[in-house]
Structure formats: structure tokens, C-alpha cells
C-alpha positions as YAML, in Angstrom:
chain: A
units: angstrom
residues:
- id: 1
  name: UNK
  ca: [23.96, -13.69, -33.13]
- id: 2
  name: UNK
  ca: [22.56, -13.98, -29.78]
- id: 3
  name: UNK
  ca: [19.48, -14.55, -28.39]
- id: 4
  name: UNK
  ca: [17.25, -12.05, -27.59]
- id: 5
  name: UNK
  ca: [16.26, -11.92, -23.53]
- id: 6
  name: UNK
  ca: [13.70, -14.11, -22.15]
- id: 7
  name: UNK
  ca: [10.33, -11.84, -21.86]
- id: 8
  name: UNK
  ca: [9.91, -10.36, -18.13]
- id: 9
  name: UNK
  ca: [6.14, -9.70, -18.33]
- id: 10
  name: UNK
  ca: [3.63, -11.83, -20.88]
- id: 11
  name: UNK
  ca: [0.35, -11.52, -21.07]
- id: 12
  name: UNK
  ca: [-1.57, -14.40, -22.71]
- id: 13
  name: UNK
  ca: [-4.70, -14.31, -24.46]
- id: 14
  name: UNK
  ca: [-6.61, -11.84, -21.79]
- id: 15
  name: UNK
  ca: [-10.08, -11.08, -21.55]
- id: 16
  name: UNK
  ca: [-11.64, -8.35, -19.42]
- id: 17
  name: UNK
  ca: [-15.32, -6.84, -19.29]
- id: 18
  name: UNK
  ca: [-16.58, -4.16, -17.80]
- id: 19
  name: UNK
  ca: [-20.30, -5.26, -16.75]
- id: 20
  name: UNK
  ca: [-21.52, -6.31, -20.62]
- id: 21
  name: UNK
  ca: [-19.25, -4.21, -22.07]
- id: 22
  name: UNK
  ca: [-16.03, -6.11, -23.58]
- id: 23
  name: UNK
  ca: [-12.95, -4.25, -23.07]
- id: 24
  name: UNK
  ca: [-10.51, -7.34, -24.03]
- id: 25
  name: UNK
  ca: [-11.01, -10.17, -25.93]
- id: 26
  name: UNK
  ca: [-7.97, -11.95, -26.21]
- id: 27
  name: UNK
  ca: [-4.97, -9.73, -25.99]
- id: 28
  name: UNK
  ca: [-1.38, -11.13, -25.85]
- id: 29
  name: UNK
  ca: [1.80, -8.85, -25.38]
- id: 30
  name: UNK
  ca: [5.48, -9.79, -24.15]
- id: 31
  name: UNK
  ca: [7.77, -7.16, -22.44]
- id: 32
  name: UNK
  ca: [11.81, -7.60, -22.68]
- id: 33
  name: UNK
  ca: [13.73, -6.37, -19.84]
- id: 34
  name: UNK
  ca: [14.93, -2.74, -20.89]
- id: 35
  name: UNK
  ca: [12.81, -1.87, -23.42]
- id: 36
  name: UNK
  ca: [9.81, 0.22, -24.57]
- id: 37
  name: UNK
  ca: [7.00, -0.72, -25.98]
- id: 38
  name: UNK
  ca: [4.16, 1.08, -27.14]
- id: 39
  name: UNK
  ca: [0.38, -0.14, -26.88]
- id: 40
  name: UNK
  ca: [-1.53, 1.95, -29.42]
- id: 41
  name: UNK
  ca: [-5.41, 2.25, -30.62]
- id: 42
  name: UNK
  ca: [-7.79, 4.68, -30.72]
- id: 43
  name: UNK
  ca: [-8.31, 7.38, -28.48]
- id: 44
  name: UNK
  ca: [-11.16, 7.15, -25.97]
- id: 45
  name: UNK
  ca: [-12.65, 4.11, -24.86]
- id: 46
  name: UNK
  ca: [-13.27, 1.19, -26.46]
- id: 47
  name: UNK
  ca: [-9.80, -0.34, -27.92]
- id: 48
  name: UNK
  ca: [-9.20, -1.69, -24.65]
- id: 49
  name: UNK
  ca: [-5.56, 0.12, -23.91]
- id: 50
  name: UNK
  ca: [-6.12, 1.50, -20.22]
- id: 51
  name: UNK
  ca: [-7.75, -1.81, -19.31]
- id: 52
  name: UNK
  ca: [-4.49, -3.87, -20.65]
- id: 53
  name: UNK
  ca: [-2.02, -1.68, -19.03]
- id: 54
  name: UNK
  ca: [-4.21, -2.36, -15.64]
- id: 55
  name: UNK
  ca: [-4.57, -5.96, -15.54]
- id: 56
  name: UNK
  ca: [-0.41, -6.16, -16.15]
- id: 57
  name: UNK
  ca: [0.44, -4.11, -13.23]
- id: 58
  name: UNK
  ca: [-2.57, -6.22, -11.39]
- id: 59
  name: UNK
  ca: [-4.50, -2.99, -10.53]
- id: 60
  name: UNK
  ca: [-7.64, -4.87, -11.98]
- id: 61
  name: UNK
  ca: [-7.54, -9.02, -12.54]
- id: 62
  name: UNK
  ca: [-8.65, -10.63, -16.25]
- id: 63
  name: UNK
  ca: [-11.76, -12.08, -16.55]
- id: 64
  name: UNK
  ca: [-9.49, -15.14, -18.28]
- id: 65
  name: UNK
  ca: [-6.23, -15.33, -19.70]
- id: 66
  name: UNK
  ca: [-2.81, -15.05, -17.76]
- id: 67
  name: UNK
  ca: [-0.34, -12.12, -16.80]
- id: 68
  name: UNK
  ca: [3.14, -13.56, -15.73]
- id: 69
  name: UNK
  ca: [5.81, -11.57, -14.44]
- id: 70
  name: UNK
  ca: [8.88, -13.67, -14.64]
- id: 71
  name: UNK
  ca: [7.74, -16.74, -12.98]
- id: 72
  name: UNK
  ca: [4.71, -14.98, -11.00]
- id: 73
  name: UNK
  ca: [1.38, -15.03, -11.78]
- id: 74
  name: UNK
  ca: [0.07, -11.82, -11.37]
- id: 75
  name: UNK
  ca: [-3.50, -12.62, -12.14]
- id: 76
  name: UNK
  ca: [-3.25, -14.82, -9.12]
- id: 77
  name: UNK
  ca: [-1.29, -13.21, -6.16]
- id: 78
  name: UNK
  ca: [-3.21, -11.62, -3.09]
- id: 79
  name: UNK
  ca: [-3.21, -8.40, -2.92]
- id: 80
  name: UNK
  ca: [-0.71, -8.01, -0.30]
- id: 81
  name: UNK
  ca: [1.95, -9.03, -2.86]
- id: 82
  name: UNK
  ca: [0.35, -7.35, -5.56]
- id: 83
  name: UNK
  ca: [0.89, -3.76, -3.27]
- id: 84
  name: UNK
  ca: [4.52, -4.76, -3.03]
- id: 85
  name: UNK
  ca: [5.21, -5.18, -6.77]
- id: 86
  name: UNK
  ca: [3.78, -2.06, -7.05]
- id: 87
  name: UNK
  ca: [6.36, -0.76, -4.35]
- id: 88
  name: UNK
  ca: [9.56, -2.20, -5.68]
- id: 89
  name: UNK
  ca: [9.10, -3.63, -9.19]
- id: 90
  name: UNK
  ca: [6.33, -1.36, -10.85]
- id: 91
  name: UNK
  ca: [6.02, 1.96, -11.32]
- id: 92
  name: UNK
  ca: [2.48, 3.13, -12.47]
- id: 93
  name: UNK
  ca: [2.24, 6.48, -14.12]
- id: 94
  name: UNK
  ca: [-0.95, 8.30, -15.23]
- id: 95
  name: UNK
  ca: [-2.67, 10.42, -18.19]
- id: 96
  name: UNK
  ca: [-3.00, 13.40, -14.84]
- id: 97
  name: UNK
  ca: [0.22, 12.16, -12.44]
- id: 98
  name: UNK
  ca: [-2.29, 11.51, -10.01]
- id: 99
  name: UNK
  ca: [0.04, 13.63, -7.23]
- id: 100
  name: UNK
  ca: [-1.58, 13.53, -3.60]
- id: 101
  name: UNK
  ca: [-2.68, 17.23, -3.01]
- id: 102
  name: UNK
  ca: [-1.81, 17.56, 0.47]
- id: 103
  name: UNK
  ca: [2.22, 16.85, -0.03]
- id: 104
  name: UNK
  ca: [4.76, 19.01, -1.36]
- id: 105
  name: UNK
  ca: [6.07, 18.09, -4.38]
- id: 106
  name: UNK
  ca: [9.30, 16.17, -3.15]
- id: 107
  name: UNK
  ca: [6.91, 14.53, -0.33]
- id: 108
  name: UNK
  ca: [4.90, 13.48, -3.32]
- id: 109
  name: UNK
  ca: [7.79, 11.65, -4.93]
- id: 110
  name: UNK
  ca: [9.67, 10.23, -1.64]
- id: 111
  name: UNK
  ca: [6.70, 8.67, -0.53]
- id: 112
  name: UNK
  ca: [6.84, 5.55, -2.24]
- id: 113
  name: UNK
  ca: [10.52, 5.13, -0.47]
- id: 114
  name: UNK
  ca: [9.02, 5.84, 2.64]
- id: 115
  name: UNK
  ca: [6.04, 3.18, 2.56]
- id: 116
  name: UNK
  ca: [9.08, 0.59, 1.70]
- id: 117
  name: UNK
  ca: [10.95, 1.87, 4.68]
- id: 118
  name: UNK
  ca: [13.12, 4.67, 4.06]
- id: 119
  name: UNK
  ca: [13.65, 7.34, 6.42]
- id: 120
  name: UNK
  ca: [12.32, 10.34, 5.69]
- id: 121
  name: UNK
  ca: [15.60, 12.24, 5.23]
- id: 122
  name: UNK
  ca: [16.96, 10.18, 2.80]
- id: 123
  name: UNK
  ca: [14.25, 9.18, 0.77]
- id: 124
  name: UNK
  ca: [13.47, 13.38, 0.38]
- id: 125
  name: UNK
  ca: [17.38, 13.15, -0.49]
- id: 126
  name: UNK
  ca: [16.93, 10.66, -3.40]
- id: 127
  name: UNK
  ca: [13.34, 12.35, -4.36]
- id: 128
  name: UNK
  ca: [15.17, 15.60, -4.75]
- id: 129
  name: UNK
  ca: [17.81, 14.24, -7.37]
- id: 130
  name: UNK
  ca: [15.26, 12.52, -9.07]
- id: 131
  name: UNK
  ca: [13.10, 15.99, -9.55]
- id: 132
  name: UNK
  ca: [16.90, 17.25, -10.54]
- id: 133
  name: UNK
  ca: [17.11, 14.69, -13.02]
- id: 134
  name: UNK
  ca: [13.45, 15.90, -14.27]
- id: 135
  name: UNK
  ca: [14.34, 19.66, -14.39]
- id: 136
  name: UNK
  ca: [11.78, 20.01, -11.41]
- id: 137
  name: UNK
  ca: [13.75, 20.24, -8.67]
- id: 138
  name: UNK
  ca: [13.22, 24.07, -7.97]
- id: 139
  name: UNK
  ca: [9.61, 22.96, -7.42]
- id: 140
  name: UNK
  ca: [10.26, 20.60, -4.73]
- id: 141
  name: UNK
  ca: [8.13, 22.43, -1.98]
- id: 142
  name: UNK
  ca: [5.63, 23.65, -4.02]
- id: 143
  name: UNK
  ca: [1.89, 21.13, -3.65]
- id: 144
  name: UNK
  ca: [1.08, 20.03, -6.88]
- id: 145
  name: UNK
  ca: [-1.64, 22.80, -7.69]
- id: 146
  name: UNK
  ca: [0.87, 25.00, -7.66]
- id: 147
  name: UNK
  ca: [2.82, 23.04, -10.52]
- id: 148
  name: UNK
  ca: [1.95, 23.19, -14.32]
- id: 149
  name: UNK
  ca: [0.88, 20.17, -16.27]
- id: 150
  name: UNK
  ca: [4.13, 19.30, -17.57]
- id: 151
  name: UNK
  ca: [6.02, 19.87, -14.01]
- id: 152
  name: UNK
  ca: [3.52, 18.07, -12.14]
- id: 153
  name: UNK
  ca: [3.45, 15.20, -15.10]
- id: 154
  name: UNK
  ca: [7.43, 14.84, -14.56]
- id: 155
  name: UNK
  ca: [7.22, 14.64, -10.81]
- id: 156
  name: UNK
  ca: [4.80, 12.12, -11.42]
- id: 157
  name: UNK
  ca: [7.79, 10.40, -13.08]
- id: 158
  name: UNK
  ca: [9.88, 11.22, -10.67]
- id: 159
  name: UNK
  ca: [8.26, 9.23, -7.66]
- id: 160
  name: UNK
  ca: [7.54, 6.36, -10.70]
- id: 161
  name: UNK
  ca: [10.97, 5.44, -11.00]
- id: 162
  name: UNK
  ca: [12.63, 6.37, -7.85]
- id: 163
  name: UNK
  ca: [12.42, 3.21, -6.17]
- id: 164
  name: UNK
  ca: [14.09, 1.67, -9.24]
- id: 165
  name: UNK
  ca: [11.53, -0.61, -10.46]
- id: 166
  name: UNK
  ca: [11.78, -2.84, -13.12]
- id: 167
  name: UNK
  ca: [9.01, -2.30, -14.89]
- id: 168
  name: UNK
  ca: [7.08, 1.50, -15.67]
- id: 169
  name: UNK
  ca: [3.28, 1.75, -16.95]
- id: 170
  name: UNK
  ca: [2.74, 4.63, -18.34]
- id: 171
  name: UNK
  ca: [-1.27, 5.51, -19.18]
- id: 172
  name: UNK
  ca: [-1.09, 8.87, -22.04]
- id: 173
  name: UNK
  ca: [1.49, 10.41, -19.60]
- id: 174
  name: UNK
  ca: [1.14, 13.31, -22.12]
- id: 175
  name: UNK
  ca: [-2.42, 13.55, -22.78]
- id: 176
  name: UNK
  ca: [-3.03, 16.50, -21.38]
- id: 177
  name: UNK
  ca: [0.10, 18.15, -22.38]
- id: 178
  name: UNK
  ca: [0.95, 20.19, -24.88]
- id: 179
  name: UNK
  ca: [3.58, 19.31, -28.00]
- id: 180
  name: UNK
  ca: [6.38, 20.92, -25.96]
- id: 181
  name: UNK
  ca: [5.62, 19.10, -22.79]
- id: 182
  name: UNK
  ca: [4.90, 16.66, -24.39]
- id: 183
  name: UNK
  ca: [8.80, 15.92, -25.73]
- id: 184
  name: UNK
  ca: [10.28, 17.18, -22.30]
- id: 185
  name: UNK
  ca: [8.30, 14.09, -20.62]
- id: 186
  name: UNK
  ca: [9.11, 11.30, -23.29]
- id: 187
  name: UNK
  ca: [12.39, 11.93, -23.61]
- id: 188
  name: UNK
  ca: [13.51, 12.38, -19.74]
- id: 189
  name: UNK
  ca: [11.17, 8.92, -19.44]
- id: 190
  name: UNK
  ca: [13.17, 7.23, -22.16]
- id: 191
  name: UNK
  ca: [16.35, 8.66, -20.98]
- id: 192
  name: UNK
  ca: [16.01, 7.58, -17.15]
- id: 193
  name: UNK
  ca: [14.75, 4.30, -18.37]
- id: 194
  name: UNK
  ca: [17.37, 3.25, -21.20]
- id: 195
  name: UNK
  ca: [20.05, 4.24, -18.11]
- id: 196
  name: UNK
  ca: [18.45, 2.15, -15.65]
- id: 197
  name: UNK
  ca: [17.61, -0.83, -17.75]
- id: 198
  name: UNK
  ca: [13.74, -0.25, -16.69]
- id: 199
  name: UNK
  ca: [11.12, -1.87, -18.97]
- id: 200
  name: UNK
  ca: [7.84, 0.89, -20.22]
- id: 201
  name: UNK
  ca: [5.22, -0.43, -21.24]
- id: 202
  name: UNK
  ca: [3.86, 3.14, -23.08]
- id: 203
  name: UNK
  ca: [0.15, 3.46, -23.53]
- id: 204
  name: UNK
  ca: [-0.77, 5.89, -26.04]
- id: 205
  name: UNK
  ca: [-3.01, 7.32, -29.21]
- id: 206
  name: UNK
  ca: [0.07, 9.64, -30.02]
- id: 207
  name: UNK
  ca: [1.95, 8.53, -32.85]
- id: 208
  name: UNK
  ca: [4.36, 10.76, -32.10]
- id: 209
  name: UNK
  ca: [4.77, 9.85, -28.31]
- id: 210
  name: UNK
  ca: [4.81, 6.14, -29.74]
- id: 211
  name: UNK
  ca: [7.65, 7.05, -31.61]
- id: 212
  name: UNK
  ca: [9.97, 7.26, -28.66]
- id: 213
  name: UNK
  ca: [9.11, 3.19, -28.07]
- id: 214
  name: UNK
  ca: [11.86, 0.34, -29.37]
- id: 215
  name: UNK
  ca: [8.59, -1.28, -30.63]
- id: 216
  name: UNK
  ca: [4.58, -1.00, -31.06]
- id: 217
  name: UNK
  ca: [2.06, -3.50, -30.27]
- id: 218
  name: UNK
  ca: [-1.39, -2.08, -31.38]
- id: 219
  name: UNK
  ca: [-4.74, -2.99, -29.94]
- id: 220
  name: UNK
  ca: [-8.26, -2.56, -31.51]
- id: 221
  name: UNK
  ca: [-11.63, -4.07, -29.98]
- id: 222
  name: UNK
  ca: [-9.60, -5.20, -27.10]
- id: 223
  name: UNK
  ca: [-7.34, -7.46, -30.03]
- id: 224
  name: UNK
  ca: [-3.52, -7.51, -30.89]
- id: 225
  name: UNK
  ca: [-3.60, -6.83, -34.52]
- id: 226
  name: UNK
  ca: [-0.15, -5.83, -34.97]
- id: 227
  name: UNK
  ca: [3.11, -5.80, -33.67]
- id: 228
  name: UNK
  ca: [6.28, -4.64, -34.97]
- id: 229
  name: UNK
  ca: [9.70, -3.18, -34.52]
- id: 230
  name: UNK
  ca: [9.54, 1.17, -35.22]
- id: 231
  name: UNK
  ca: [11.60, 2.80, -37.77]
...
């Protein structure tokens, strides 16, 4: 039997406050190349889920404790390397996509290709198969407040993984869906990912969106208390 692959992201023993308010008070979690995990708790604040999911893409640093993406510390880098993980190697997604008003949709999802140094033609040419892949591409001039939750949520996924990154955050990309949405997101997100060999890291009170995830790590008071493999 072989060995399973060395983790690509581990975060050890992290803590993280908000002013006096604890959000993390020791959490640990490892991420295998390829596969999804899911980081559940309660909804709301106060289990510490968002705040995880932000120190290991290094959009906020730890208080203590260490984030390591393979042999980087990402608690540690300057920020100039932190913004080009988050160019090439991570692709954030969040609970409302987060789309830039102003841009058409395929605009919107080139974008990150074009900070990285695309030309505009041909990162709109891989944008548009990506919102093909998402079943969005008839929406690809339309601004996001033209778009419904679920088209502007899979856009959102769109520009997320079209620079191929290794690792995808995901923060309740379905919250404010509904059920149907809901499984048109997850299962395009697990789809694109399983065929690229992209890590998600899944952050969710869903049980049912968790259920799409190879395994659950679940957080309360800002704690790992369990971990385990999903039926």
C-alpha cells in the first residue's frame, strides 16, 4: 500500500484574536494535494472558520502558530509574495463572489490572468471557456448586477481557478444560495477541481455542501475537535 502524499498546506497550532475576542485558539489542519476538505462549525461567528480559512491563504497573519505551504512559511512572507500566491497558487472564493461591479462578467474572471501578464485577448479567451465550463458563458458581457446569485457565485469560480492554482479557499460559496444553486456550484467546484488536481479547502455550516468534501475537519471555539474521512 502506498503512502499517502506529503501535506501541501499545514497549519500548526494557530491562534488568532480579533481585539479581546478569541477567534482561534490552537487550530491545526493538513491539506493533501488534490483533495477536499471541509472545515465545519457553527454558523455565524464565533467557531473561528472564516478566520482559519484567512490566515492559510495569508489574507490575515496568526497571532502564533505556523501556516506552511510546502516549504514556505506563509505566516512570514511580505506581502509582495503573499499577492503572488494569491495570483498563481491560490484561488480565494467568497460566501458573495465578491465580482468587481464595474467589469463585465468575463472581464471579471480574466482579470486575474491579466494582473499575471496575459494579454487581454487571450486571457478573455481562457475566461470564456472557463464560464463555458460553469454553464455561464452566455453571461459573459453582462456586469455582475445583472447576474443571479448562483451565476454570479460560479463566475466567481470561474476567475478562482482559471489561473490554475493549486490550492482553492472557498468561504460558504453557497450561503446565499438556494438548494438548487447550491448543487450546481459544489459539484462544477468538485468537478473542475478533481480534473485539475486542485486542493479546496471548503468552509462551510452545510452538511450537505460538506458532503461533497473527501474529508471533514470540524472547528468549535476556534479548536479542531474532529477530523475524519466522509462516508
Amino acid at each position: 500500500m502506498s503512502n499517502p502524499p506529503a501535506p501541501l498546506l499545514v497549519a500548526r497550532d494557530l491562534v488568532k484574536s480579533h481585539g479581546r475576542t478569541p477567534a482561534l485558539r490552537g487550530a491545526c489542519l493538513e491539506l493533501r494535494e488534490g483533495e477536499t476538505v471541509a472545515v465545519t462549525g457553527a454558523s455565524g461567528s464565533g467557531s473561528g472558520k472564516s478566520t482559519l480559512l484567512h490566515c492559510l491563504a495569508g489574507i490575515v497573519r496568526p497571532d502564533a502558530g505556523s501556516v506552511t505551504y510546502r516549504e514556505e512559511r506563509v505566516d512570514r512572507l511580505p506581502e509582495q509574495r503573499l499577492s503572488e500566491l494569491r495570483r498563481t497558487d491560490f484561488g480565494v472564493v467568497f460566501q458573495f463572489g465578491q465580482l468587481i461591479p464595474e467589469l463585465t462578467t468575463v472581464d471579471n474572471v480574466a482579470l486575474p490572468l491579466m494582473l499575471a501578464g496575459t494579454a487581454r485577448g487571450a486571457a478573455q479567451e481562457q475566461a470564456g471557456a472557463w464560464l463555458e465550463r460553469f454553464g455561464v458563458r452566455e453571461q459573459e458581457a453582462a456586469r455582475p448586477g445583472e447576474l443571479s446569485g448562483g451565476q454570479a457565485q460560479r463566475a466567481a469560480l470561474a476567475r478562482a481557478l482559471v489561473t490554475a492554482p493549486r490550492v482553492v479557499f472557498a468561504d460558504e460559496p453557497t450561503g446565499a444560495l438556494d438548494s438548487l444553486a447550491s448543487e450546481q456550484v459544489m459539484t462544477a467546484l468538485v468537478e473542475a477541481a478533481r480534473e485539475a488536481g486542485t486542493a479546496v479547502l471548503l468552509i462551510t455550516h452545510d452538511a450537505q455542501v460538506a458532503a461533497y468534501a473527501d474529508r471533514e475537519v470540524r472547528l468549535q471555539d476556534g479548536v479542531t475537535v474532529a477530523s475524519g474521512v466522509l462516508a
